[in-house]
N, C-alpha and C positions, 0 to 999 in steps of 0.2 A: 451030077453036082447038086443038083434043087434038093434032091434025097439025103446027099449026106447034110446039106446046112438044117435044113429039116429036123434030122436024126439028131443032130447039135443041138437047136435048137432045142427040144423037147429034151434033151439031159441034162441044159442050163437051166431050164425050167425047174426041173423036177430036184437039180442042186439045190435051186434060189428057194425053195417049199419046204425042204430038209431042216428038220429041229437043230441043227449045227447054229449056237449065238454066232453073231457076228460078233460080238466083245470076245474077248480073250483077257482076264486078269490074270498078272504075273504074282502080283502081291499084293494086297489093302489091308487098311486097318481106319478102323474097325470095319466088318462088315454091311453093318446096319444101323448108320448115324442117325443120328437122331437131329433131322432137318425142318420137321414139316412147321415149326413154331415161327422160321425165317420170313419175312413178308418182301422186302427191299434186295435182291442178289444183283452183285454185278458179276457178269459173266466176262470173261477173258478171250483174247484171240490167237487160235490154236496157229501158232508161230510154222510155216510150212517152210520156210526160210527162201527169201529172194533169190542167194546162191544158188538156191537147186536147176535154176532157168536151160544151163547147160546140159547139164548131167538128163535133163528131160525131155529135152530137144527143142526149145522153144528159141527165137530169132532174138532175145533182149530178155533182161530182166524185168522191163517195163511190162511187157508181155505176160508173164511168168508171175510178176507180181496181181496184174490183174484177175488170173484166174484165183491165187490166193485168196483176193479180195472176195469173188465168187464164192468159193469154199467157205469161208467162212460167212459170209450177209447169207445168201443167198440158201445154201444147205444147212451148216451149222446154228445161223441163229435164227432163221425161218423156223427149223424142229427144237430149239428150247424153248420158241413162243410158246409151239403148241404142247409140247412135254410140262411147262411149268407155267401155266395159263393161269391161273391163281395169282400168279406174286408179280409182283413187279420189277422188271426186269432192265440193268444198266448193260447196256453191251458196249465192250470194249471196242474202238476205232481204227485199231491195227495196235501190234507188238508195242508191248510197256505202257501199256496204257496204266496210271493209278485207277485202282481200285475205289469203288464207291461204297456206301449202302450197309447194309449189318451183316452181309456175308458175301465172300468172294468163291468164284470158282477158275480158277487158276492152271497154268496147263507147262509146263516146263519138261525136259529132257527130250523133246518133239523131235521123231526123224522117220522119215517115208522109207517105204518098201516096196519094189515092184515085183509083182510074181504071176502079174496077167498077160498069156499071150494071148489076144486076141483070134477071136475064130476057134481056138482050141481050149480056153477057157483058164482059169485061177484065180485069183483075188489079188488086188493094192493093200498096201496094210499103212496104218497112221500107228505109231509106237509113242508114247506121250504117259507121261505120269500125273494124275490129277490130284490136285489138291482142292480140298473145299477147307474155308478159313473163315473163321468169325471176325469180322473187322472190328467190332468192337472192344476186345480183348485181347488179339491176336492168337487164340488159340487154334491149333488145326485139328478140327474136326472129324475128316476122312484124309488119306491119302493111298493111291495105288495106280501100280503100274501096268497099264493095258495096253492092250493091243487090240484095232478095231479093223474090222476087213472090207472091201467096197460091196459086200453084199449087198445087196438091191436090184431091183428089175426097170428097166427101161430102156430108153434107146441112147441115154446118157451115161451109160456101159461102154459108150463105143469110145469113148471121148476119155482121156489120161484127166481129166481134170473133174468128168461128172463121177469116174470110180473114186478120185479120192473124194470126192463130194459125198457122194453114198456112206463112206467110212469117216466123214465127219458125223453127218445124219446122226449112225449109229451112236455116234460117241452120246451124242444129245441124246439119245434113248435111253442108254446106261446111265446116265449121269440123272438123266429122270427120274427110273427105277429107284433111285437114292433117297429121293423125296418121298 
Protein backbone atom coordinates (compact mmCIF):
# COMPACT_ATOMS: atom_id res chain seq x y z
CA UNK A 1 0.00 0.00 0.00
CA UNK A 2 3.05 2.56 1.09
CA UNK A 3 4.35 1.66 -2.57
CA UNK A 4 1.42 2.38 -4.55
CA UNK A 5 0.78 6.08 -2.66
CA UNK A 6 4.41 6.45 -3.23
CA UNK A 7 4.11 5.47 -7.01
CA UNK A 8 1.07 8.17 -6.87
CA UNK A 9 2.78 10.31 -5.38
CA UNK A 10 5.79 10.68 -7.71
CA UNK A 11 3.23 10.85 -10.87
CA UNK A 12 1.26 13.78 -9.19
CA UNK A 13 4.50 15.29 -8.93
CA UNK A 14 5.89 14.92 -12.11
CA UNK A 15 1.98 16.04 -13.58
CA UNK A 16 2.27 19.27 -11.26
CA UNK A 17 6.16 19.98 -13.33
CA UNK A 18 4.63 19.22 -16.73
CA UNK A 19 4.55 22.45 -19.27
CA UNK A 20 0.59 21.78 -19.37
CA UNK A 21 -0.82 25.96 -18.35
CA UNK A 22 -3.10 25.72 -15.78
CA UNK A 23 -5.08 28.64 -17.91
CA UNK A 24 -7.18 27.38 -20.50
CA UNK A 25 -8.47 30.29 -22.92
CA UNK A 26 -11.72 29.65 -24.87
CA UNK A 27 -11.80 33.18 -26.43
CA UNK A 28 -9.93 36.90 -25.79
CA UNK A 29 -9.68 39.71 -27.45
CA UNK A 30 -7.32 41.42 -27.84
CA UNK A 31 -4.57 39.29 -27.08
CA UNK A 32 -2.09 41.60 -25.69
CA UNK A 33 -3.80 44.87 -24.09
CA UNK A 34 -2.04 47.33 -23.64
CA UNK A 35 -2.28 47.85 -19.55
CA UNK A 36 1.02 48.66 -18.10
CA UNK A 37 0.11 52.77 -18.27
CA UNK A 38 -2.78 51.73 -15.35
CA UNK A 39 -1.56 52.80 -11.78
CA UNK A 40 -5.04 52.51 -9.54
CA UNK A 41 -6.94 48.80 -10.57
CA UNK A 42 -9.79 47.54 -8.70
CA UNK A 43 -9.86 44.02 -8.69
CA UNK A 44 -13.29 42.14 -8.55
CA UNK A 45 -14.59 38.98 -6.60
CA UNK A 46 -14.57 35.82 -8.51
CA UNK A 47 -18.48 35.18 -7.50
CA UNK A 48 -18.10 31.12 -6.57
CA UNK A 49 -21.88 31.36 -5.62
CA UNK A 50 -23.16 30.65 -1.99
CA UNK A 51 -25.72 28.13 -3.67
CA UNK A 52 -23.15 25.83 -4.53
CA UNK A 53 -22.91 24.83 -0.47
CA UNK A 54 -24.96 21.71 -1.25
CA UNK A 55 -24.07 20.45 -4.35
CA UNK A 56 -20.35 20.38 -2.40
CA UNK A 57 -21.16 18.81 0.48
CA UNK A 58 -20.86 21.43 3.01
CA UNK A 59 -23.39 21.53 6.40
CA UNK A 60 -24.79 25.41 5.55
CA UNK A 61 -24.13 28.01 3.28
CA UNK A 62 -22.70 29.92 5.95
CA UNK A 63 -19.94 27.44 5.74
CA UNK A 64 -19.63 27.26 2.00
CA UNK A 65 -19.74 31.02 1.97
CA UNK A 66 -16.77 31.18 4.17
CA UNK A 67 -14.33 29.10 2.28
CA UNK A 68 -15.54 31.43 -0.83
CA UNK A 69 -14.31 34.20 1.34
CA UNK A 70 -10.97 32.08 1.74
CA UNK A 71 -10.65 31.63 -2.07
CA UNK A 72 -10.89 34.76 -2.88
CA UNK A 73 -8.70 37.04 0.28
CA UNK A 74 -6.70 34.47 0.93
CA UNK A 75 -5.57 32.67 -2.61
CA UNK A 76 -6.88 35.07 -5.11
CA UNK A 77 -5.99 38.48 -3.88
CA UNK A 78 -2.86 37.39 -1.81
CA UNK A 79 -1.40 36.40 -5.76
CA UNK A 80 -2.66 39.71 -7.45
CA UNK A 81 -0.58 41.62 -4.55
CA UNK A 82 2.28 39.90 -5.60
CA UNK A 83 1.45 39.46 -9.73
CA UNK A 84 0.82 43.36 -9.80
CA UNK A 85 2.94 44.71 -6.87
CA UNK A 86 3.68 48.09 -8.86
CA UNK A 87 0.05 49.42 -8.92
CA UNK A 88 -2.29 49.94 -6.48
CA UNK A 89 -4.69 47.86 -5.85
CA UNK A 90 -8.76 48.15 -4.64
CA UNK A 91 -10.11 44.77 -3.94
CA UNK A 92 -13.54 44.01 -3.99
CA UNK A 93 -15.32 42.80 -0.48
CA UNK A 94 -17.52 40.20 -1.86
CA UNK A 95 -20.01 40.09 -5.13
CA UNK A 96 -21.16 43.54 -6.57
CA UNK A 97 -18.94 45.36 -5.18
CA UNK A 98 -18.81 49.03 -7.45
CA UNK A 99 -15.90 49.26 -9.06
CA UNK A 100 -13.11 51.89 -8.15
CA UNK A 101 -9.96 53.57 -9.63
CA UNK A 102 -8.93 54.01 -13.65
CA UNK A 103 -9.29 50.26 -14.31
CA UNK A 104 -11.42 47.53 -13.34
CA UNK A 105 -10.97 43.70 -13.59
CA UNK A 106 -14.12 42.12 -13.45
CA UNK A 107 -15.21 38.47 -13.52
CA UNK A 108 -18.79 37.27 -14.64
CA UNK A 109 -20.24 33.99 -16.25
CA UNK A 110 -18.28 32.14 -13.01
CA UNK A 111 -19.27 28.29 -12.65
CA UNK A 112 -16.97 25.31 -10.85
CA UNK A 113 -16.13 22.15 -12.09
CA UNK A 114 -15.28 19.04 -10.28
CA UNK A 115 -13.04 16.43 -12.04
CA UNK A 116 -10.68 15.45 -8.96
CA UNK A 117 -10.87 12.31 -7.45
CA UNK A 118 -8.75 12.33 -4.78
CA UNK A 119 -5.84 9.57 -4.34
CA UNK A 120 -6.20 9.03 -8.06
CA UNK A 121 -5.80 12.25 -9.22
CA UNK A 122 -7.49 15.25 -11.85
CA UNK A 123 -8.05 18.80 -11.56
CA UNK A 124 -11.24 21.52 -10.14
CA UNK A 125 -11.74 23.80 -12.79
CA UNK A 126 -13.02 27.81 -12.20
CA UNK A 127 -14.82 28.73 -15.77
CA UNK A 128 -15.22 32.58 -15.62
CA UNK A 129 -15.03 35.19 -18.48
CA UNK A 130 -12.82 38.27 -17.66
CA UNK A 131 -13.18 41.48 -18.39
CA UNK A 132 -10.57 44.30 -17.78
CA UNK A 133 -12.49 47.86 -18.31
CA UNK A 134 -11.20 51.42 -18.18
CA UNK A 135 -13.28 53.25 -15.64
CA UNK A 136 -12.68 56.14 -16.78
CA UNK A 137 -14.42 55.89 -20.10
CA UNK A 138 -15.83 52.76 -19.94
CA UNK A 139 -14.15 51.20 -22.69
CA UNK A 140 -13.31 47.25 -22.42
CA UNK A 141 -10.11 46.76 -23.03
CA UNK A 142 -9.46 42.73 -22.81
CA UNK A 143 -12.18 40.25 -22.49
CA UNK A 144 -11.93 36.25 -22.47
CA UNK A 145 -13.17 33.36 -21.52
CA UNK A 146 -11.03 30.81 -19.60
CA UNK A 147 -10.87 28.18 -17.83
CA UNK A 148 -8.31 27.77 -14.74
CA UNK A 149 -7.49 24.25 -13.20
CA UNK A 150 -6.45 23.67 -9.43
CA UNK A 151 -3.01 22.94 -10.58
CA UNK A 152 -0.54 23.43 -7.62
CA UNK A 153 1.39 21.57 -5.15
CA UNK A 154 0.72 21.26 -1.50
CA UNK A 155 -1.05 19.56 0.98
CA UNK A 156 -4.03 22.14 0.34
CA UNK A 157 -4.72 19.54 -2.78
CA UNK A 158 -6.48 17.47 -0.12
CA UNK A 159 -9.04 19.96 0.66
CA UNK A 160 -12.21 20.83 -2.14
CA UNK A 161 -11.61 24.27 -1.17
CA UNK A 162 -7.42 24.74 -1.28
CA UNK A 163 -7.97 23.08 -5.10
CA UNK A 164 -10.25 25.62 -6.14
CA UNK A 165 -8.03 28.09 -4.26
CA UNK A 166 -5.00 26.97 -6.36
CA UNK A 167 -7.25 27.53 -9.60
CA UNK A 168 -8.06 31.09 -8.26
CA UNK A 169 -4.19 31.50 -7.66
CA UNK A 170 -3.85 30.61 -11.30
CA UNK A 171 -6.41 33.01 -12.46
CA UNK A 172 -4.24 35.99 -10.74
CA UNK A 173 -1.16 34.50 -12.75
CA UNK A 174 -2.98 34.92 -16.10
CA UNK A 175 -4.58 37.92 -15.38
CA UNK A 176 -0.79 39.18 -14.49
CA UNK A 177 0.82 37.90 -17.58
CA UNK A 178 -1.77 40.72 -19.01
CA UNK A 179 0.31 43.40 -17.50
Amino acid sequence: MKKIAFINSIVYILLQLSGCSPVQITSEKPKNPKLSNYKTIFVGWIDLSVNNWRSFGYNSPGVWNGYIREINVDWFQAEMKSELSSKRLIFARGPGATPAGQLAILFSRTYLERHCVPGFGGYDYIFTTVTIKDLRNGRILYMGKISSSSKGFGPSQWRLEGRFGFAARNIAGFIGSKF
